[in-house]
C-alpha positions as semicolon CSV with decimal commas, in nm:
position;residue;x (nm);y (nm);z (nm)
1;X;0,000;0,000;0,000
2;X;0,298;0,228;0,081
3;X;0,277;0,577;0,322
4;X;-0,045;0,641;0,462
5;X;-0,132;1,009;0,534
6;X;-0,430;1,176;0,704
7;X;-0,516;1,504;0,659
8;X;-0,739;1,608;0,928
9;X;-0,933;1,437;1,189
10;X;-1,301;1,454;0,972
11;X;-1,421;1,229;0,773
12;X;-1,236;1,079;0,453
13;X;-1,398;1,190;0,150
14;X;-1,144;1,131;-0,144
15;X;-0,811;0,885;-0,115
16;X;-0,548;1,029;-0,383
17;X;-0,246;0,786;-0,466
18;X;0,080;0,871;-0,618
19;X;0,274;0,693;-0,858
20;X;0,459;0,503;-0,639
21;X;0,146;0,354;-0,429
22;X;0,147;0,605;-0,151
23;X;-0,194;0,694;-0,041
24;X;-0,354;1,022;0,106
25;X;-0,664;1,029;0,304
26;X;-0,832;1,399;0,247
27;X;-1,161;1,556;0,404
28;X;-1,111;1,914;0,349
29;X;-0,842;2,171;0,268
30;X;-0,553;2,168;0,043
31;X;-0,350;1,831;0,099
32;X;0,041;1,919;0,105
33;X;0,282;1,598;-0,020
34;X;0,630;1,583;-0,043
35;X;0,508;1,613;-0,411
36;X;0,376;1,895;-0,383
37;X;0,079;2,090;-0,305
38;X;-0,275;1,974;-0,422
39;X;-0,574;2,276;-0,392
40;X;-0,884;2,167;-0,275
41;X;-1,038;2,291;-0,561
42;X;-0,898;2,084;-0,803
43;X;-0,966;1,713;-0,555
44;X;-1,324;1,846;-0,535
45;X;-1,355;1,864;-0,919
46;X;-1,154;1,581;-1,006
47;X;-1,298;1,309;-1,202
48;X;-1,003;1,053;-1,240
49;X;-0,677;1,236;-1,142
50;X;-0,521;1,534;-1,068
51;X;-0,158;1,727;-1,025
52;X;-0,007;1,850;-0,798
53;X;0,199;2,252;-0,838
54;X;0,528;2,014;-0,902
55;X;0,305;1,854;-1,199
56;X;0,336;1,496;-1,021
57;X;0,029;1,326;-1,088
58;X;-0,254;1,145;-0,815
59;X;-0,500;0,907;-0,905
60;X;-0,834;1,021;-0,689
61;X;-1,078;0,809;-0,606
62;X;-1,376;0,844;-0,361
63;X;-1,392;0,699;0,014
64;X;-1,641;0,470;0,141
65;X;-1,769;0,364;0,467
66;X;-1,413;0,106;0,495
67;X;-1,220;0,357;0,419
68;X;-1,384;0,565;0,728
69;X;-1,326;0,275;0,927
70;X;-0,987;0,212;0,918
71;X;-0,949;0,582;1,092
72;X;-1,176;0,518;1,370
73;X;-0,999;0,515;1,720
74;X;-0,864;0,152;1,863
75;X;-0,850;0,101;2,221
76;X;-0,885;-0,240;2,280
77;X;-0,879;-0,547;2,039
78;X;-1,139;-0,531;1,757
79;X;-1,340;-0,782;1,567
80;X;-1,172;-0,842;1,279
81;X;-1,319;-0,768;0,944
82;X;-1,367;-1,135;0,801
83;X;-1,523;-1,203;1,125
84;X;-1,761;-0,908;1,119
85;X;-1,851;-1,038;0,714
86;X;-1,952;-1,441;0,871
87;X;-2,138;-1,269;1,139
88;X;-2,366;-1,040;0,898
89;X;-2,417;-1,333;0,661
90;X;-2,455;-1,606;0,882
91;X;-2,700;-1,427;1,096
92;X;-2,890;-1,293;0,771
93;X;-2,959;-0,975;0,902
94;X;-3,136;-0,658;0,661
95;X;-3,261;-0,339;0,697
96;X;-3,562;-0,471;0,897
97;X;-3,327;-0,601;1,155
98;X;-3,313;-0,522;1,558
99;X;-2,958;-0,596;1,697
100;X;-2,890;-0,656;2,096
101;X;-2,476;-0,640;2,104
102;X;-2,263;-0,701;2,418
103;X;-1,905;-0,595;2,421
104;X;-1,906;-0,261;2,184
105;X;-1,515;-0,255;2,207
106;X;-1,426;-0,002;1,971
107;X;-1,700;0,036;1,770
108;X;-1,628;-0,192;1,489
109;X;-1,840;-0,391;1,463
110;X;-2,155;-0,253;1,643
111;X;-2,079;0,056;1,325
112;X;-2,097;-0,258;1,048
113;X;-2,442;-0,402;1,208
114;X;-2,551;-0,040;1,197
115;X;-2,505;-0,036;0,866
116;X;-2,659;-0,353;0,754
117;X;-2,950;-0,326;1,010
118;X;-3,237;-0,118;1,136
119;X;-3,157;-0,050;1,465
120;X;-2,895;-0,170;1,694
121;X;-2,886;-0,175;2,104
122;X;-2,501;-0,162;2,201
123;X;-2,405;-0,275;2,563
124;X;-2,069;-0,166;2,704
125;X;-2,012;-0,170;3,087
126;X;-1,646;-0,057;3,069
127;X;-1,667;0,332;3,081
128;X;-1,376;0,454;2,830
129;X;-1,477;0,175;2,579
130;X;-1,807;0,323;2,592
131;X;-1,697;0,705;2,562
132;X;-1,443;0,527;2,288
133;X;-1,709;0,398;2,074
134;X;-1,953;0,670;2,156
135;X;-1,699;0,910;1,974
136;X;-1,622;0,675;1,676
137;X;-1,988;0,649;1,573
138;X;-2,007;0,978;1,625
139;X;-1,660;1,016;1,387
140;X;-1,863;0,794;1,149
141;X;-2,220;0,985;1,188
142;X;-2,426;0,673;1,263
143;X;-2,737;0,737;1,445
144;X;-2,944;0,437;1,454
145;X;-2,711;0,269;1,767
146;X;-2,875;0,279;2,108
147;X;-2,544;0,283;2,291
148;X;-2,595;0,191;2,702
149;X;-2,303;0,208;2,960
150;X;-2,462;-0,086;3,165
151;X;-2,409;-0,419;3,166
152;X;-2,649;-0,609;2,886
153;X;-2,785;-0,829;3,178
154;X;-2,993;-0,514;3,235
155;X;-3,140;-0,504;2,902
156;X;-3,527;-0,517;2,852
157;X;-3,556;-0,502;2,466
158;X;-3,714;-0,804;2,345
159;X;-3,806;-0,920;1,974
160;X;-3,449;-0,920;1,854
161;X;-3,363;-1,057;1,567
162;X;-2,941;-1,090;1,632
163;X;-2,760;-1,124;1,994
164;X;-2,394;-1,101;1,966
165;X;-2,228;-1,149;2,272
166;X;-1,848;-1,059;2,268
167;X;-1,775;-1,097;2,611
168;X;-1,512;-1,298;2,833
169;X;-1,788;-1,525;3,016
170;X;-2,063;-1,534;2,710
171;X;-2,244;-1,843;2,858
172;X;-2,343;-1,633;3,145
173;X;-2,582;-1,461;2,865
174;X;-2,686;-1,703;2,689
175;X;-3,050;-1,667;2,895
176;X;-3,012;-1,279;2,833
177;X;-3,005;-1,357;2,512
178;X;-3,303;-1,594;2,491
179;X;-3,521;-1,367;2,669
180;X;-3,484;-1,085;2,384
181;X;-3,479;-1,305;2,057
182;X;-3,783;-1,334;1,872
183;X;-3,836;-1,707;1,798
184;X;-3,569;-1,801;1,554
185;X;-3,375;-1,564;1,638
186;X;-2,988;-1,579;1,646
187;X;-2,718;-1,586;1,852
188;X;-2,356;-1,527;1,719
189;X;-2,103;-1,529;2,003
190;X;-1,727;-1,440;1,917
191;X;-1,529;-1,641;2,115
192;X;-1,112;-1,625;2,145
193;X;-1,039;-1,972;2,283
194;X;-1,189;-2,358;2,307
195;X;-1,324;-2,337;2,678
196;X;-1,527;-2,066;2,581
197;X;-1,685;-2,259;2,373
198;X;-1,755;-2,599;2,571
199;X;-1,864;-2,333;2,834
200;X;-2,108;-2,198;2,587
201;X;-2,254;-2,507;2,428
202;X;-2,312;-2,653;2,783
203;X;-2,572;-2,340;2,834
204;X;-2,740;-2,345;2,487
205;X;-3,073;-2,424;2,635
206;X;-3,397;-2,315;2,404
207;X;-3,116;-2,319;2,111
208;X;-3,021;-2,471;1,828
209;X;-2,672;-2,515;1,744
210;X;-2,609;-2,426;1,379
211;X;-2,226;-2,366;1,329
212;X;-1,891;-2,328;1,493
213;X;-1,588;-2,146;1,258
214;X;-1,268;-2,059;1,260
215;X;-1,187;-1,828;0,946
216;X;-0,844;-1,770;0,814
217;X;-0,734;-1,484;0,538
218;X;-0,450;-1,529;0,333
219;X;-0,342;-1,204;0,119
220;X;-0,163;-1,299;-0,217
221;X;0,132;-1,061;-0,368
222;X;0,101;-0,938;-0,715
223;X;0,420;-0,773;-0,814
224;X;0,571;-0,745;-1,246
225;X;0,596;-1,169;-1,284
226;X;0,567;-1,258;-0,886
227;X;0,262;-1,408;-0,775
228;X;0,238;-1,591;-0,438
229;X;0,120;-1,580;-0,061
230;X;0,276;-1,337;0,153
231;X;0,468;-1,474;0,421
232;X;0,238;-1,356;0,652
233;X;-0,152;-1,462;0,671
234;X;-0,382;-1,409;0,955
235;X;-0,483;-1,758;1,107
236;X;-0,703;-1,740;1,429
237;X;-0,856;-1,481;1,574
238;X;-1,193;-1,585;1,720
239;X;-1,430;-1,910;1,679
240;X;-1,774;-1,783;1,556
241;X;-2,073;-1,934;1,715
242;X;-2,398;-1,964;1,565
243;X;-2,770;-2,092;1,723
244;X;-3,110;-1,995;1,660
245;X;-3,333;-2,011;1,938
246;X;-3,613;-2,279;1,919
């Protein structure tokens, strides 16, 4: 990908990318480069590409919601993205969807089940990761999160169609999360090691088990005749538990 430079602290609406792969994240202003100076003029009007007052040329394209993501504030491990893409299919939400979450985090994934669904109630009992994702939906102008600094044992919303519990203990919730899905409902827990698991399963009562995962991502090189794996992938980071409630 190659340098990575922010403008401002708003929201990204153009990327621009030099010729050697460096990329620029702009909201507003003119964007300065050690290529020179870009107006903001000329990114608002460009179509394709632009130059800069050295004449070195950008390719522009336009930001979307991922691109916002990636410069939301981390405080604490996050769900990672190929997780957050099994949990939205597997669960089948839509835009008619009602979404009980335990364990906001960060944000990241309580801002992607904003996006996919109607409404979403977020449950974070740890005060900065509260006032941390508060501010990052806020960054990323969501407004249909309900965002509570209590613990989701203290939740009365009921007819849900998604519980995801991201939470050290989950089958301590698994009745929480019974009493607010609507019948057929499901759960999706994101769980970091085996015991959590077994300790889950054991407490799936008024549930039925539909799927355990473990997703790995391997990113390929593409570079003149070289085409192969990189030597890094990313193996485990959570099991992904799925049941429907009876």
């Amino acid at each position: 990908m190659g340098h990575v430079s922010h403008t401002n602290k708003k929201m990204i609406n153009k990327i621009l990318i030099d010729e050697t792969g460096n990329r620029y994240y702009w909201s507003k202003g003119d964007l300065s480069t050690h290529l020179g100076i870009i107006k903001e003029g000329k990114i608002k009007k460009a179509k394709s590409d632009v130059k800069s007052n050295l004449g070195k040329k950008f390719l522009v394209l336009k930001a979307n919601f991922l691109d916002n993501i990636h410069k939301i504030k981390k405080g604490t491990a996050m769900v990672n993205l190929k997780d957050i893409g099994a949990i939205l299919v597997y669960a089948g939400i839509d835009k008619e969807s009602a979404v009980l979450e335990a364990g906001s985090g960060s944000g990241q994934l309580t801002s992607f089940l904003a996006r996919f669904a109607k409404k979403v109630y977020s449950y974070e009992k740890n005060k900065d990761y509260y006032n941390l994702t508060k501010k990052n939906l806020e960054f990323l102008d969501i407004k249909n999160v309900e965002l509570k600094n209590l613990d989701i044992k203290k939740s009365r919303e009921r007819n849900i169609d998604l519980v995801v519990l991201d939470l050290l203990d989950p089958w301590n919730y698994a009745i929480v999360a019974k009493k607010a899905l609507k019948k057929s409902g499901y759960l999706a827990a994101y769980l970091t090691n085996v015991n959590q698991i077994t300790e889950l399963v054991k407490n799936l009562n008024g549930f039925i088990l539909e799927r355990i995962i473990n997703i790995k991502e391997e990113n390929w090189i593409s570079k003149g005749i070289v085409l192969r794996p990189e030597h890094w992938s990313l193996s485990h980071t959570a099991f992904l538990l799925f049941a429907r409630k009876r």
